[in-house]
C-alpha positions as CSV (number, residue, x, y, z in Angstrom):
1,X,111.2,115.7,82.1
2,X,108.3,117.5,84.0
3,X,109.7,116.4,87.2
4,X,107.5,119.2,89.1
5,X,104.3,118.3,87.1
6,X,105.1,114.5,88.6
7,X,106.3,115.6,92.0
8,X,103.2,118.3,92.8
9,X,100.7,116.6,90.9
10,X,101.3,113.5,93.0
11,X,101.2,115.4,96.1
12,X,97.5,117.4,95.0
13,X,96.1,113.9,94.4
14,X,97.4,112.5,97.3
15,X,95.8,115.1,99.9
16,X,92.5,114.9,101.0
17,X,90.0,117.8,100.4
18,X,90.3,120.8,100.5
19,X,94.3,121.1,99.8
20,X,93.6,117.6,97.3
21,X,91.8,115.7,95.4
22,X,92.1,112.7,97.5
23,X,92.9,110.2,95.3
24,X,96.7,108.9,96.4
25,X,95.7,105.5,94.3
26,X,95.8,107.8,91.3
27,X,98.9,109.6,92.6
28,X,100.7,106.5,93.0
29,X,100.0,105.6,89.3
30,X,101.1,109.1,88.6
31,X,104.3,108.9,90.2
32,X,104.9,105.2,88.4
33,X,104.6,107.0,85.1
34,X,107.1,109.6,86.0
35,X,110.0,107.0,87.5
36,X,109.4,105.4,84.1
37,X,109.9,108.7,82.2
38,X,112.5,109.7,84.9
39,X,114.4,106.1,85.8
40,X,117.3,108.0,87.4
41,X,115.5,110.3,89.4
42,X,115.9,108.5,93.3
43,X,113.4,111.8,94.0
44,X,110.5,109.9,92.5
45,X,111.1,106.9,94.3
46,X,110.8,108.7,97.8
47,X,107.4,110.2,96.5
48,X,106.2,106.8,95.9
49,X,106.8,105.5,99.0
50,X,105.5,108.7,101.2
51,X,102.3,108.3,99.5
52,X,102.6,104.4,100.1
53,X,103.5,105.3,103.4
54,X,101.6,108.4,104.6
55,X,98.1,108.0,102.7
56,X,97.8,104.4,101.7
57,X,98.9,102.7,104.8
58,X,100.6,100.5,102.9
59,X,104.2,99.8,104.9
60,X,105.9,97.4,102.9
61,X,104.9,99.0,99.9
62,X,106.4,102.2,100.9
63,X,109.6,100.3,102.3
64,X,109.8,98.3,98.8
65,X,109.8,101.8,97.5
66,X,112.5,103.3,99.1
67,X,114.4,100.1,99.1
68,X,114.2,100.5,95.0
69,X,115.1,104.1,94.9
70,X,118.1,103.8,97.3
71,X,119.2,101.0,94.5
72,X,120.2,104.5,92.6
73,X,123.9,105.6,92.5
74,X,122.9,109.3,93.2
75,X,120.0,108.5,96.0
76,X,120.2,110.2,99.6
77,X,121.8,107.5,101.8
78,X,118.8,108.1,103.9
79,X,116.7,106.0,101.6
80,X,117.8,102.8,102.5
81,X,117.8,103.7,106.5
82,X,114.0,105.1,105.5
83,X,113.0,101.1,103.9
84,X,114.8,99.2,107.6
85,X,112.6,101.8,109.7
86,X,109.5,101.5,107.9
87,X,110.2,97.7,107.7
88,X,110.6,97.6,111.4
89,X,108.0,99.9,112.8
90,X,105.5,100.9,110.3
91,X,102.8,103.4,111.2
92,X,105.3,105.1,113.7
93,X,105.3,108.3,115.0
94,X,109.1,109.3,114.5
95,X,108.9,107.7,111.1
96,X,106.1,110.0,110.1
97,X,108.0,113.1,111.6
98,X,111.3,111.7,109.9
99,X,109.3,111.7,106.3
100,X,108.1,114.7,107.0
101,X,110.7,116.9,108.1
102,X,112.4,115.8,104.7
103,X,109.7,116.8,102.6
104,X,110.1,120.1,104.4
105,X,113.8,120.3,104.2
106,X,114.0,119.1,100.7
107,X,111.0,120.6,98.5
108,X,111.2,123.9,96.8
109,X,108.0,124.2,95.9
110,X,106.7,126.6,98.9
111,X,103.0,124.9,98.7
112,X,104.6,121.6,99.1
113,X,107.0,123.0,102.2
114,X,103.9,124.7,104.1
115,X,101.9,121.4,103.6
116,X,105.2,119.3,105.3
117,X,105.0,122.4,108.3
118,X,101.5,121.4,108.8
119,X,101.8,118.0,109.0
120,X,104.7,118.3,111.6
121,X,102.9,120.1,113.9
122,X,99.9,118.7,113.4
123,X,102.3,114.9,114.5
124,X,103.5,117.5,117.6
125,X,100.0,118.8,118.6
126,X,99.0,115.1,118.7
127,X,102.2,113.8,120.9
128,X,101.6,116.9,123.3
129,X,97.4,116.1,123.6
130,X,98.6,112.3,124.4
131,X,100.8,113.3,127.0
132,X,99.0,116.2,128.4
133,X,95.9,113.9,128.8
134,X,98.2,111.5,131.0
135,X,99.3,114.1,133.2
136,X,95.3,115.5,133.4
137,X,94.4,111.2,134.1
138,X,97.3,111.7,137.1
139,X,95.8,114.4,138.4
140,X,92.2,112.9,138.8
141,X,93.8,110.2,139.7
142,X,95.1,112.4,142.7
143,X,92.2,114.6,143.5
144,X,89.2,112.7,142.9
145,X,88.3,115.2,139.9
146,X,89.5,116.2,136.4
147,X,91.4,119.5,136.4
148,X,89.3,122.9,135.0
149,X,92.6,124.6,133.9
150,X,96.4,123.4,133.4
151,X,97.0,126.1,136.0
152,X,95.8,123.7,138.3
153,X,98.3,120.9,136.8
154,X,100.8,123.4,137.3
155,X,99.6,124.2,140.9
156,X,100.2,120.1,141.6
157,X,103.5,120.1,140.1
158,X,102.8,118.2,137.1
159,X,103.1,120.7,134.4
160,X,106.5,122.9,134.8
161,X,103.9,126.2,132.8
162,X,100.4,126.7,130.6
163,X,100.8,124.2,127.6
164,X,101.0,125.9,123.9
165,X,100.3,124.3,120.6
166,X,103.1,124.4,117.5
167,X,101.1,127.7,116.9
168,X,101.6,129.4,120.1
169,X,97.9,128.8,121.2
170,X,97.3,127.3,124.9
171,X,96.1,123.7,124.8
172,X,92.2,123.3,126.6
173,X,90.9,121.2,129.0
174,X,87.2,120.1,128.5
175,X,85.0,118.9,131.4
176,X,85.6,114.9,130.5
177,X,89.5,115.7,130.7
178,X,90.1,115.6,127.3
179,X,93.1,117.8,125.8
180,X,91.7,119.9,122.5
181,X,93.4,122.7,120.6
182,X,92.2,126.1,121.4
């Protein structure tokens, strides 16, 4: 029963402010009350250990979760992959991206979905600023100077075109060589 209340509740305390209260400890107690009123919902189970995962920081938490909701006859098979890879590489990039992306594929509550959007391309903004700010370090490295425009990385054959964030907006170059969203 009240599976949404359990499921969004969580999710509001979980975020920080402004989209949350920013209190995952109390959305972790939250979803622990609803597995208890819910036992055979595997659902809950991933909530648990996102929050474990995502907010808290906590990895083998969050793989003890999903280990414990994969246990359920009607889980995703996914679970039990999700508690190996968290096991193995907590903290990850991919493993962020892979919680993620199912959040977004999975939720039907539309606030929930456009939070899981922005958190995938806020992971994808942050992969592209790494790696653009290699290729701006190559380019001193070459020239003696940091670059004032990517046209100039471009120019040096190191970018293939002008950069764009997950929004369409061109990545900037500030004067120490740092990569920033427009």
């Amino acid at each position: 029963f009240l599976l949404l209340a359990y499921r969004f509740g969580a999710f509001f305390l979980s975020e920080p402010s402004p989209q949350g209260a920013g209190q995952p400890q109390q959305a972790v107690r939250l979803i622990q009350k609803g597995i208890q009123a819910n036992p055979d919902e595997w659902r809950l189970w991933h909530d648990l250990g996102f929050i474990y995962y995502w907010d808290l920081k906590d990895y083998p938490a969050a793989a003890a979760a999903y280990l414990e909701g994969s246990k359920n006859p009607h889980a995703a098979p996914w679970m039990k992959v999700m508690a190996a890879v968290i096991l193995q590489k907590g903290g990850n990039v991919e493993t962020s991206r892979f919680l993620w992306r199912e959040i977004y594929q999975s939720a039907e509550d539309k606030s929930i979905r456009q939070n899981a959007l922005e958190h995938l391309q806020t992971l994808q903004a942050t992969e592209d600023i790494a790696e653009l700010e290699k290729r701006v370090s190559l380019f001193r490295d070459q020239t003696g100077r940091w670059p004032q425009s990517f046209s100039e990385l471009v120019a040096q054959g190191l970018l293939q075109g002008i950069p764009e964030d997950p929004l369409r907006f061109p990545y900037r170059i500030e004067p120490n060589g740092k990569v920033s969203l427009n």
